[in-house]
C-alpha positions as CSV (number, residue, x, y, z in Angstrom):
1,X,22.1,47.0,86.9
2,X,19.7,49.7,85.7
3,X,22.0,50.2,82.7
4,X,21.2,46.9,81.4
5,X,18.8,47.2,79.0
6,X,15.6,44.6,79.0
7,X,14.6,44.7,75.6
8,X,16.3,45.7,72.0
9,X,19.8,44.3,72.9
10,X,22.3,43.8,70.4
11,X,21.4,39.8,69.9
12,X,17.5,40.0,70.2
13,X,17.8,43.0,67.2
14,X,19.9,40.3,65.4
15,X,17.6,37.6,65.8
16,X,14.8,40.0,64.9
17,X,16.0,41.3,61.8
18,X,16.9,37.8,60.4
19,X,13.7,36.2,61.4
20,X,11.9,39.3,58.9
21,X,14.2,38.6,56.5
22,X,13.2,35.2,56.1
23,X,9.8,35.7,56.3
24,X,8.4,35.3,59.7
25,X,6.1,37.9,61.8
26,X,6.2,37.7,65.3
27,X,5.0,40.1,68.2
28,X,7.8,41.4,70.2
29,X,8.2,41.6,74.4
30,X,4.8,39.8,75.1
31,X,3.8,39.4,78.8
32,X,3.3,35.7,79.4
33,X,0.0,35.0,80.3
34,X,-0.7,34.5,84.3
35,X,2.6,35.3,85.1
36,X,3.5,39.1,85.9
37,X,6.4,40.8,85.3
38,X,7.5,38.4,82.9
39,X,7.7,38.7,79.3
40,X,9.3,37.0,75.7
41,X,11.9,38.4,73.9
42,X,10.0,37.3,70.6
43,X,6.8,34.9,70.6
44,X,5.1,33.7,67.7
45,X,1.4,33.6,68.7
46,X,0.2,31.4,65.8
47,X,2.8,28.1,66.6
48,X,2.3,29.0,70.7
49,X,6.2,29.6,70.7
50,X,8.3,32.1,73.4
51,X,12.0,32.7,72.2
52,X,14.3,33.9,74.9
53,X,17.6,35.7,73.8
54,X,19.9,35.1,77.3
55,X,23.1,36.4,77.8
56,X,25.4,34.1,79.6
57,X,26.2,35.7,82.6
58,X,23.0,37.0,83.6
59,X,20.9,33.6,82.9
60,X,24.3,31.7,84.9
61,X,25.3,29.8,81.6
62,X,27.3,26.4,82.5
63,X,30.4,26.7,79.8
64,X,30.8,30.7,79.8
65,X,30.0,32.1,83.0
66,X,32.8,33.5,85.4
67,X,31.3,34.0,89.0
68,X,32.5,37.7,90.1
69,X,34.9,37.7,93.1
70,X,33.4,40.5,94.6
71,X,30.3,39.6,97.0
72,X,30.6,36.8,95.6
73,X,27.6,35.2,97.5
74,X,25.4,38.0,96.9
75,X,25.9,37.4,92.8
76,X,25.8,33.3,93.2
77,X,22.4,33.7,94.9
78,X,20.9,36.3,92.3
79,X,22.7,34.4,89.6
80,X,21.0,30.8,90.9
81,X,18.0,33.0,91.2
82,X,17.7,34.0,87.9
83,X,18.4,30.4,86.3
84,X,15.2,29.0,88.8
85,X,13.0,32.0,87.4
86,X,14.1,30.5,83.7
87,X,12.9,27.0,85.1
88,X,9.9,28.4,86.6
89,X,8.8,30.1,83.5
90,X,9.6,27.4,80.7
91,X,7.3,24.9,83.1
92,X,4.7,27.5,83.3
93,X,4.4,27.9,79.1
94,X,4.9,23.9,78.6
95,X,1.3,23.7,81.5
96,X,-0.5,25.8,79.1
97,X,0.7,24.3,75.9
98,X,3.6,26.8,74.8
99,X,6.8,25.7,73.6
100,X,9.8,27.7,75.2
101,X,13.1,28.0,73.3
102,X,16.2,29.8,74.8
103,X,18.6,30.8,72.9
């Protein structure tokens, strides 16, 4: 897992570039305030907006995810973990008046 990169993946560059190409500015890997260790792909300060770029297996994705067969409780709790962070975090920005997306 230390591979996996945390920022500048294939589909946040993507995003990134076409969001500049049409125009917008946007601050990129912002720590969300009062909660540490957590951070936004791409947050646009000025409309109080934090876009997430997930990739379906890690975020547990309903229609594309296929559970590993290998420790296969070990990954359905991380997995189940990391979908309750998500929850955790897009409650925490609607409290203080931020809109999440997740894309």
């Amino acid at each position: 897992m230390v591979a996996q990169r945390s920022r500048d993946t294939a589909p946040e560059l993507a995003l990134r570039r076409a969001l500049h190409s049409l125009g917008f500015r946007y601050r990129v890997d912002l720590p969300i305030v009062g909660m540490p260790r957590r951070r936004a792909d791409v947050t646009f300060t000025k409309w109080r907006t934090a876009v997430f770029v997930q990739g379906c297996f890690w975020h547990a994705c309903p229609s594309h995810l296929h559970a590993p067969r290998h420790n296969a409780e070990w990954w359905r709790q991380k997995l189940r973990g990391n979908a309750r962070r998500d929850e955790e975090t897009d409650a925490h920005l609607t409290l203080i008046g931020w809109l999440p997306l997740r894309i």
